[in-house]
C-alpha atoms as one frame of an Amber mdcrd trajectory, in Angstrom:
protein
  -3.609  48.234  48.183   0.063  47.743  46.607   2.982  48.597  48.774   5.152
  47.341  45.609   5.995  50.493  44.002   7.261  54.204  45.598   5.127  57.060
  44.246   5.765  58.743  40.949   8.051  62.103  41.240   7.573  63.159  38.244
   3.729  64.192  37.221   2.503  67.453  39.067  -0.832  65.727  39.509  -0.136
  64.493  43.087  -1.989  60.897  42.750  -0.003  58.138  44.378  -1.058  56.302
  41.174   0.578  57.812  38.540   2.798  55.783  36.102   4.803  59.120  35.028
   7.690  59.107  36.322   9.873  61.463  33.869  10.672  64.815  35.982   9.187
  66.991  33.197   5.981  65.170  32.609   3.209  67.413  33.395  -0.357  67.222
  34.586  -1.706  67.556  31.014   0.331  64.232  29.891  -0.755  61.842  33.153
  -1.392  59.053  32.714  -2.189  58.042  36.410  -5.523  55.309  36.748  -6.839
  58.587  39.139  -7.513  60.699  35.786  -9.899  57.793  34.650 -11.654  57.446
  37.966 -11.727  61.249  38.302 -15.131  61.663  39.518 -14.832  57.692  41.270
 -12.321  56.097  43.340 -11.593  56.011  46.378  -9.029  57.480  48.051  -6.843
  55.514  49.368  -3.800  57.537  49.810  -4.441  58.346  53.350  -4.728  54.748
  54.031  -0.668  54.769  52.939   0.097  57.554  55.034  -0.569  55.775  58.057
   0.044  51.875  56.900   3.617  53.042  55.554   4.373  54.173  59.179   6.381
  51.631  60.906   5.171  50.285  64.329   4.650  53.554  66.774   5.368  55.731
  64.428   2.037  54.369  62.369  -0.021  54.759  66.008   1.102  57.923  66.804
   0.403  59.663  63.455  -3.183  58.462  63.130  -3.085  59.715  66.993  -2.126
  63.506  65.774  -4.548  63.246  62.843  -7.658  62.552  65.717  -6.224  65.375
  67.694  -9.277  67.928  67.261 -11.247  69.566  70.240 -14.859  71.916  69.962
 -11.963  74.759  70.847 -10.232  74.612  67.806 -13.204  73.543  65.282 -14.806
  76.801  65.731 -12.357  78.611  64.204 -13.274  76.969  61.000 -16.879  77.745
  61.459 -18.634  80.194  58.580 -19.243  83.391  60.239 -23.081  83.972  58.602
 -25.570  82.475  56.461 -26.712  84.634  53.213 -28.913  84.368  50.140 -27.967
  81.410  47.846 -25.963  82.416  44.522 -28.357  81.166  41.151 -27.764  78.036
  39.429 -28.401  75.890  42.295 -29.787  72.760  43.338 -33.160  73.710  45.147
 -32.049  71.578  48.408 -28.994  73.657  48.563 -30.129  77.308  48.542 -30.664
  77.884  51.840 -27.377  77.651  52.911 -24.641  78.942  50.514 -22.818  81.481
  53.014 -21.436  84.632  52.487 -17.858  84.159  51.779 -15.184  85.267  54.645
 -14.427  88.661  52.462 -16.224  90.439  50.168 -13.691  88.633  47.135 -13.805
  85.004  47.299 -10.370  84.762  47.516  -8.139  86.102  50.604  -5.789  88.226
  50.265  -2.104  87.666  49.823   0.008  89.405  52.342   3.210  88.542  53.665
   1.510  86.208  56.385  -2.166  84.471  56.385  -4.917  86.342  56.913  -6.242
  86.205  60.321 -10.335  85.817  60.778 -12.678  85.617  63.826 -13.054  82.557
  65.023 -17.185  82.424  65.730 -19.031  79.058  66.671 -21.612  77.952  64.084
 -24.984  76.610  66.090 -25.873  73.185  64.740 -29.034  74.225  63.646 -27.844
  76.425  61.065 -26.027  73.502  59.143 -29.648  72.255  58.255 -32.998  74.331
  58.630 -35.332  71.332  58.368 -35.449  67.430  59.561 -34.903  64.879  56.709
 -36.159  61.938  56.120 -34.725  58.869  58.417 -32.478  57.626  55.718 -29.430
  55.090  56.578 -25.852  56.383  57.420 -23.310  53.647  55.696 -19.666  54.881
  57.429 -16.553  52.957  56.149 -13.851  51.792  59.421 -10.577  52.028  57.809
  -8.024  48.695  59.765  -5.839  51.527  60.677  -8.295  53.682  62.717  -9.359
  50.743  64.990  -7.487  52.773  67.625  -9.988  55.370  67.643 -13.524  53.315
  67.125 -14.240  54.016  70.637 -15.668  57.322  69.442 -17.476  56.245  66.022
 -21.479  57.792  66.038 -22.684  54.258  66.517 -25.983  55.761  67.596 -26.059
  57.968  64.778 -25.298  55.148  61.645 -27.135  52.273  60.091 -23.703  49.960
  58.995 -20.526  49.971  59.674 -18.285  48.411  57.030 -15.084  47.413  58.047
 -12.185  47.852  55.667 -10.875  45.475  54.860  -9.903  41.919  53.132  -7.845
  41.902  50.033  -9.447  39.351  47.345  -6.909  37.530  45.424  -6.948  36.856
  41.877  -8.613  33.388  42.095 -11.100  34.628  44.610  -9.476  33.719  47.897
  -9.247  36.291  50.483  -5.732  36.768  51.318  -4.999  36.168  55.136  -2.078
  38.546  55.503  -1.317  42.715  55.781  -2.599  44.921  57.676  -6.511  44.635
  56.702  -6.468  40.723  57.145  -4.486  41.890  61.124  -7.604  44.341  61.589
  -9.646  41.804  60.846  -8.434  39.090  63.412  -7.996  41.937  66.097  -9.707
  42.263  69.377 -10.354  46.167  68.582 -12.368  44.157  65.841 -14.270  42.257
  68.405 -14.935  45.655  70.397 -16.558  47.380  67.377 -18.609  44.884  66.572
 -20.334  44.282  69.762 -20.951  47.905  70.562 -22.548  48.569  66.870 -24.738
  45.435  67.309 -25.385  47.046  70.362 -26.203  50.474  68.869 -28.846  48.499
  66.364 -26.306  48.857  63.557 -25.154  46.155  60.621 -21.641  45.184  60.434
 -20.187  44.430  56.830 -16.805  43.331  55.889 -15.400  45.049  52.757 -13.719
  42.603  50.085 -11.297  45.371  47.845  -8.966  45.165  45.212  -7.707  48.107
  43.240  -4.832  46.198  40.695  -6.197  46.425  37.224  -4.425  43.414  36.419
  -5.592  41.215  39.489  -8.768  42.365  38.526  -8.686  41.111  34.778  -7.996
  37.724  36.316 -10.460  37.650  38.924 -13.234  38.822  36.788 -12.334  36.058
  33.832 -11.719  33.193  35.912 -15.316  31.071  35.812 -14.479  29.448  38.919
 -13.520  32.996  41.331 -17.640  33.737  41.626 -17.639  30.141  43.848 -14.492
  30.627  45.750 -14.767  34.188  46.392 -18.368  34.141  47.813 -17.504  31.055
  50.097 -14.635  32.749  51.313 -16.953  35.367  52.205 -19.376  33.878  53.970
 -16.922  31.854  55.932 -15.154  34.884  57.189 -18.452  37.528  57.370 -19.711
  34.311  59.821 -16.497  33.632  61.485 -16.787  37.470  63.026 -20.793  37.803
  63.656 -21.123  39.764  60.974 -24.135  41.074  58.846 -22.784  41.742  55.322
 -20.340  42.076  52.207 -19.173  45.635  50.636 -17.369  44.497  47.684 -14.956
  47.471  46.656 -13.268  46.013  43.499 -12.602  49.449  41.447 -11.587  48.495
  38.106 -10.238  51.347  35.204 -11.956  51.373  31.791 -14.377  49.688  29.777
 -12.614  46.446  28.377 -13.630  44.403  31.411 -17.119  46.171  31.956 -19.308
  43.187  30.839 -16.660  40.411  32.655 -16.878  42.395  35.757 -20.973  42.500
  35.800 -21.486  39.191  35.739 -18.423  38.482  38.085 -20.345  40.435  40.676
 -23.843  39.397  40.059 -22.615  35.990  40.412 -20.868  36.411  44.216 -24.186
  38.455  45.107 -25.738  35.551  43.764 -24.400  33.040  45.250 -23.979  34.905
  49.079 -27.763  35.338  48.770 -27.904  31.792  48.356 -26.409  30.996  51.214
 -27.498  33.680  53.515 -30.848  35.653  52.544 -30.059  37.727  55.583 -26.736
  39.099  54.342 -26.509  42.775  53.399 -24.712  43.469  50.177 -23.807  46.347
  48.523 -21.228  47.583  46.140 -18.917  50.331  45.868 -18.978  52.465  42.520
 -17.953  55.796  40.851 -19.443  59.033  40.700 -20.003  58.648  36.597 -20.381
  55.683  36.433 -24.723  56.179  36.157 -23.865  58.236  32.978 -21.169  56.740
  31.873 -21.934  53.717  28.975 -18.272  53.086  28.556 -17.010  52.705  31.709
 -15.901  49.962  34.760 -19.021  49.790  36.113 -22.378  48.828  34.125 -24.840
  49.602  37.325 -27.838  49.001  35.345 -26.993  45.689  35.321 -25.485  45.289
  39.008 -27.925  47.170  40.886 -30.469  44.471  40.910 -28.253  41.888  42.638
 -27.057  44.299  45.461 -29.032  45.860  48.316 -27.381  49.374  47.514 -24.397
  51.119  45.548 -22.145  53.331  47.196 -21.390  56.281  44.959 -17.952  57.110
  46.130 -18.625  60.937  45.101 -15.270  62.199  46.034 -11.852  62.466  44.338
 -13.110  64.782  41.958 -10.785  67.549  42.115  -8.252  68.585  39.339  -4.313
  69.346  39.589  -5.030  72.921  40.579  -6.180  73.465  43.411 -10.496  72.964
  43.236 -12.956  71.263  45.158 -12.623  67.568  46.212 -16.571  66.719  46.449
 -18.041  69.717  44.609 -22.343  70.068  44.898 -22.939  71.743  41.921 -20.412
  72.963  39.000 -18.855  72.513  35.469 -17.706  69.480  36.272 -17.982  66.153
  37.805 -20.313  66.921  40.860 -23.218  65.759  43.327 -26.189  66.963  42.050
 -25.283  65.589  38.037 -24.440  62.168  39.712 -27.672  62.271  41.782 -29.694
  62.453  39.283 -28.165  59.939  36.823 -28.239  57.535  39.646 -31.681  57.988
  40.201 -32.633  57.570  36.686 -30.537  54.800  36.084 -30.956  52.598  38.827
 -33.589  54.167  41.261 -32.851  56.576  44.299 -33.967  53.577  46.552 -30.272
  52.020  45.349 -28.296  54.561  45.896 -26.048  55.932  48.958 -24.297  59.087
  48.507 -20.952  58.520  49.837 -19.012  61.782  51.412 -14.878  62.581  52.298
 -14.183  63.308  55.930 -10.791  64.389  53.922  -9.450  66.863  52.167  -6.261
  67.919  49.663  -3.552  70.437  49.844  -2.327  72.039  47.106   1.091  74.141
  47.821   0.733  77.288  45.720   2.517  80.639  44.857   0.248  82.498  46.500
  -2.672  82.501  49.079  -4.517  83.790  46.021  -7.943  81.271  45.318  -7.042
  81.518  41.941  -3.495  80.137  42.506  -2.248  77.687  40.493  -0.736  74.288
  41.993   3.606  74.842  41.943   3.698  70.722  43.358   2.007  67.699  43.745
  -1.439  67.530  46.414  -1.179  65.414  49.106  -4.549  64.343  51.031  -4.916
  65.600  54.246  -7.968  64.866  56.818 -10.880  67.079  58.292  -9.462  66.722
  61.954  -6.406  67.558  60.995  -7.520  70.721  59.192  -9.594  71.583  61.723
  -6.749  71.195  64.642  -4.269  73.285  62.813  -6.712  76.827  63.070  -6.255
  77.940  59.378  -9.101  80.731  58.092 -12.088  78.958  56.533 -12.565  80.570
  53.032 -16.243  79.594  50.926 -16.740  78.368  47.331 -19.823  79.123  46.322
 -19.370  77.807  42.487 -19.113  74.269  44.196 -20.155  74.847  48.250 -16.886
  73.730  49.478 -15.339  75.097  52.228 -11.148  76.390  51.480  -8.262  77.390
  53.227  -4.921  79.137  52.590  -2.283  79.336  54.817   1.590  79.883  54.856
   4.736  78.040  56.572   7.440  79.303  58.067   9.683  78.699  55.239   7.068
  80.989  53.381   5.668  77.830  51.444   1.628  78.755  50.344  -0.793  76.261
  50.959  -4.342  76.059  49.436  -6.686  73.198  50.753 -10.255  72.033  49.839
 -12.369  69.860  51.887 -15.572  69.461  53.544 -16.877  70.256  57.045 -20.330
  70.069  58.499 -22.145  72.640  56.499 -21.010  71.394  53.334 -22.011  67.749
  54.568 -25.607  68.867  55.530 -26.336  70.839  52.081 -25.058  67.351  50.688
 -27.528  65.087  53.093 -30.303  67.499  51.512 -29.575  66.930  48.361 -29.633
  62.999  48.689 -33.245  63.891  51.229 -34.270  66.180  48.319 -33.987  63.168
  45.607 -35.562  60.373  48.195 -32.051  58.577  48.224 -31.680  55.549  50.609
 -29.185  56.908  52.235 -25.619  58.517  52.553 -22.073  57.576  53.677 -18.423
  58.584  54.797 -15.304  57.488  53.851 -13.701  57.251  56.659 -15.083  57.197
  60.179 -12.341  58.704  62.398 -11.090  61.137  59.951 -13.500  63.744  61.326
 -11.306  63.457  64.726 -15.118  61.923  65.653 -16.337  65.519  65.529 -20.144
  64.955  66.654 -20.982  68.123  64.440 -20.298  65.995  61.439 -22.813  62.982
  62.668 -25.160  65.429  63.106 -24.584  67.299  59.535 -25.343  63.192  58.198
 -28.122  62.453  60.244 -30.374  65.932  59.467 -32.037  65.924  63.173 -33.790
  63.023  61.973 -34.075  59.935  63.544 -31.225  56.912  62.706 -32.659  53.976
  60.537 -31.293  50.689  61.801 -31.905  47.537  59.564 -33.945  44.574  60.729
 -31.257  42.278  61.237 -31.123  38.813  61.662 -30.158  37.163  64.792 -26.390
  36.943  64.277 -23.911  34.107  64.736 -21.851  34.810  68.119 -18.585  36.965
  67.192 -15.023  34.505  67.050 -12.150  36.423  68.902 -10.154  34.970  65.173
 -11.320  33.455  62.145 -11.664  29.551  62.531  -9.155  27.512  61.477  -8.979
  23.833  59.707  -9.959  21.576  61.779  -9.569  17.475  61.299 -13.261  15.924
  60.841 -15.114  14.505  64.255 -15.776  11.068  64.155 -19.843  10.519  63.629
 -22.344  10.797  66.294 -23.351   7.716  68.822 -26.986   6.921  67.698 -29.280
   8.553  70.349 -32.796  10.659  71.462 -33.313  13.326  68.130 -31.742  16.828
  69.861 -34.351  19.631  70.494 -34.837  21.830  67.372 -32.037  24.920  66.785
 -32.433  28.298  68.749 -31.002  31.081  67.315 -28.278  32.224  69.947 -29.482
  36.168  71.283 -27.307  38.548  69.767 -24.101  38.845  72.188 -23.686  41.206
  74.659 -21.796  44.449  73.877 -17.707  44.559  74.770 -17.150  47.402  77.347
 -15.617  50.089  75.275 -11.954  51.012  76.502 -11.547  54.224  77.540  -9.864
  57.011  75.304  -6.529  57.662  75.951  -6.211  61.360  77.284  -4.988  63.387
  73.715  -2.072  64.965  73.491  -0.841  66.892  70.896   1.724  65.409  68.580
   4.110  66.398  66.420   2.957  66.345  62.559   5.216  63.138  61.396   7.808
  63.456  59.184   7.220  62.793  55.910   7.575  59.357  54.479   7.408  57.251
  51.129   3.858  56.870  49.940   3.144  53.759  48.522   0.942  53.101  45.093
  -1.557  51.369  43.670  -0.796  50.063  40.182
């Protein structure tokens, strides 16, 4: 992700992307990449939140975003279940709440409504055990800190994010996801999920439209990029590649296909064992003209992983909506599934959320600035009401500063996870997955809302090469071997033992961190 360029002040829209930068541009004349991807990308925003943080600064605000205790999370619990509204996926009917008033929409006094705060029981966020299906959760580089409490037991793969790719294909050994990647935290996680039965993948990603267009037309990149690959995937006892290469528009659609095919290609080729998958957008099954042609990519990869968040508008609305008008789970489901077959697909899921500020604690409010993304821990440590969307079964909240500043935020907490598990158990998908681990505050409610009280699938992995503390470095060539008795044929070395986990540090609460430049991707 580009540090290169300061985020736009001028569009309303609130993506760290957009190219307006003329004070009176307004949402409706954006031009940001986000607007294209609307229904796709990732969100990467809160990445630059805490990689634009200098030093401590950087430590301690992903620190204040983890803060989050069973105390404070039940006072965002839903207070009782009722009937479902109509018009809604059959998976999902069981468990569209009554909303916290009899409007949908709290009212608007001079301070924020104040609600009980009453404990939801676990088994209410899901009245039946799914399918074992596989968990896929993404570890951002800059929540290493806190991958002491990931739900090891509880996933199938861990990807770790990540490696930049360069335009020729290299990996790029510097910044902050190449660091992560030579770090002993590394070395930690890795044992304990081999331990836990799970597959460890490194994420290759690249987000510049114009690296991109090189990458993908350069006939030699395919070569370099999947050696690089398996050199560094080996070099850390790894299991797998994630490629996350998210493109804008249709002019490179063809180029990028059979840039991909060709790296899955060729790391099948030189690892069988290898898990691959690929990282796509929540259209992009129904849409012809777009980045990502997974008819054709699907065969080469294990899996896709629908990134099926960063849907919401410039007004405040939901950020991973079920069911709708719009862009939403169930549509992208089901064009998946047709497209490509549910056996391909993961449903990815946002531990985050966004925050409007508004005029009003109204639901209805309009946006008066730009969103910024904010996570489910820190939501959930802060105490604010939790409001119900039926029209997209999203959890809300509004809430007021001291200066009097409205704030409305959308985001998603263990009941709306479960109703979105049973929709992927519902339509036989392989699996589901969370972008990020850690910004849940590693709230076991939400591992459990994933999993469906059924029982973790863990892949039948290969024996893996023994974990490096660093990626290897060039070495000059030995000299050739004395003639001598033939050596005894190759064992494949026992999986390594687990690294003790480190102890958490005890929390304690932290200021919110000023507020800093946001970087941008192009």
């Amino acid at each position: 992700m580009s540090r290169s360029r300061p985020r736009s002040a001028g569009c309303r829209c609130g993506s760290w992307r957009c190219a307006a930068t003329s004070p009176s541009t307004s949402p409706a004349s954006c031009v940001c990449p986000r607007r294209e991807r609307r229904g796709g990308g990732m969100l990467r925003a809160l990445a630059r939140r805490a990689g634009a943080l200098p030093g401590n600064r950087r430590r301690a605000a992903a620190a204040a975003a983890l803060l989050v205790g069973g105390a404070v999370l039940t006072s965002m619990a839903p207070r009782h279940p009722a009937p479902a509204p109509a018009a809604v996926h059959p998976a999902t009917a069981r468990h569209v709440p009554v909303p916290e008033s009899p409007a949908e929409s709290p009212p608007a006094p001079a301070s924020p409504p104040v609600l009980e705060a009453v404990a939801l029981p676990a088994s209410a966020y899901s009245e039946r055990t799914l399918r074992p299906h596989e968990i896929f959760g993404f570890a951002p580089y800059w929540n290493l800190g806190a991958a002491w409490g990931y739900p090891l037991r509880e996933l199938t793969t861990v990807a770790y994010f990540g490696v930049d790719v360069a335009a020729d294909g290299s990996l790029l050994h510097s910044g902050d996801g190449w660091d992560g990647y030579q770090s002993p935290a590394l070395t930690d996680l890795v044992g304990r999920a081999h331990a836990a039965g799970d597959g460890v993948v490194l994420t290759a990603k690249q987000f510049d439209a114009a690296t991109l267009h090189t990458l993908v037309g350069d006939a030699g990149a395919p070569a370099r990029l999947s050696h690089a690959l398996v050199d560094a995937v080996r070099a850390r006892g790894m299991d797998g590649v994630n490629l996350d290469l998210e493109g804008i528009g249709g002019a490179d659609r063809a180029a990028f296909a059979g840039f991909a095919v060709a790296v899955a290609n060729a790391l099948r080729a030189a690892d069988p064992r290898l898990q691959l998958t690929l990282d796509t957008y929540t259209n992009s099954a129904s849409d012809p003209e777009g980045y990502f042609d997974v008819a054709r990519l699907a065969p080469a990869f294990d899996a896709l992983f629908v990134m099926a968040y960063d849907m919401q508008g410039d007004n405040p609305s939901a950020v991973a909506p079920l069911h709708g008008t719009g862009s939403n789970d169930t549509a992208a489901v089901a064009a998946y599934a047709r497209t490509v077959g549910a056996s391909k697909v993961i449903l990815g899921m946002p531990f985050y959320g966004v925050d409007w500020p508004t005029a009003s604690g109204d639901h209805a409010a309009p946006a008066s600035g730009p969103s910024k993304p904010v996570t489910y821990a820190e939501l959930a440590s802060a105490g604010h009401p939790r409001y119900w969307d039926p029209a997209t079964a999203s959890p809300w909240t509004s809430y007021q500063e001291p200066s009097g500043q409205w704030h409305l935020a959308y985001y998603e907490d263990p009941q709306s996870i479960a109703m979105k598990a049973e929709l992927a158990d519902a339509a036989h998908l392989r699996g589901v997955g969370v972008w990020a681990l850690g910004m849940d505050g590693n709230d076991a409610a939400m591992a459990r809302a994933l999993l469906g009280r059924a029982a973790p699938v863990k892949l039948a992995l290969g024996p893996a090469p023994t974990p490096a503390a660093a990626p290897p470095v060039a070495q000059a060539a030995a000299p050739p071997p004395r003639p001598g008795p033939a050596p005894p044929p190759p064992t494949s070395p026992p999986r390594p033992a687990p690294v003790p986990a480190p102890k958490p540090p005890p929390l304690v609460p932290l200021p919110t961190p000023a507020p800093v430049p946001h970087a941008s991707d192009p």
